[in-house]
N, C-alpha and C positions, 0 to 999 in steps of 0.2 A: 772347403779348401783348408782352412784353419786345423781341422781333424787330419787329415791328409798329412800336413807339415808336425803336426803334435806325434802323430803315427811315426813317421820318418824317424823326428828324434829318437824317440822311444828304442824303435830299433836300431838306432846308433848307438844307443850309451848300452845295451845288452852285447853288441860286437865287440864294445871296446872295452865290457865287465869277462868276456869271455876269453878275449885276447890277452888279458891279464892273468888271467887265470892261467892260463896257459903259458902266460911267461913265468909264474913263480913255481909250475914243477919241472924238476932237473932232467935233461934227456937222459935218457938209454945211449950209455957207449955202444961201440963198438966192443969195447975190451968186458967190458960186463956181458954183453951176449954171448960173444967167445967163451968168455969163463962160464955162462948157464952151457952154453951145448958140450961144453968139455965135462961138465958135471955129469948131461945124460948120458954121454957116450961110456965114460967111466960105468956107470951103472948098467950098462947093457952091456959091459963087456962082463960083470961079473955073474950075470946072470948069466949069461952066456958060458962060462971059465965052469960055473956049477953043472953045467947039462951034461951027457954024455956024451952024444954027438950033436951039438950045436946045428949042424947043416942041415941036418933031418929035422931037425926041432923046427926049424925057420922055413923050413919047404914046406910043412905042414898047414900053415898060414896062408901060403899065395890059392889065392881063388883061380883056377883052373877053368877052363873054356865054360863062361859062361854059370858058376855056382853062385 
């Protein structure tokens, strides 16, 4: 019983070393994620601005019935 209760604690103070943990790194905004996908999209359009015909470049990609 004594191991039981010793076991319990044990695993309490790891939840509450984890929970800490977890409070001192800073979330993820919103305005940060917005600002990374505004960064990829930027870059896809330039790749895209360089192709010749963009549309055909990108059809080229889609997997068709079953490839």
């Amino acid at each position: 019983m004594q191991h039981q209760e010793e076991h319990r604690r044990h695993e309490d103070s790891r939840e509450e070393d984890a929970s800490a943990e977890a409070g001192d790194q800073p979330a993820v905004t919103d305005s940060k994620v917005s600002s990374d996908a505004a960064e990829v999209l930027d870059d896809i359009d330039d790749v895209l601005n360089e192709i010749e015909n963009p549309q055909e470049w990108v059809a080229g990609f889609v997997q068709k019935g079953g490839q």
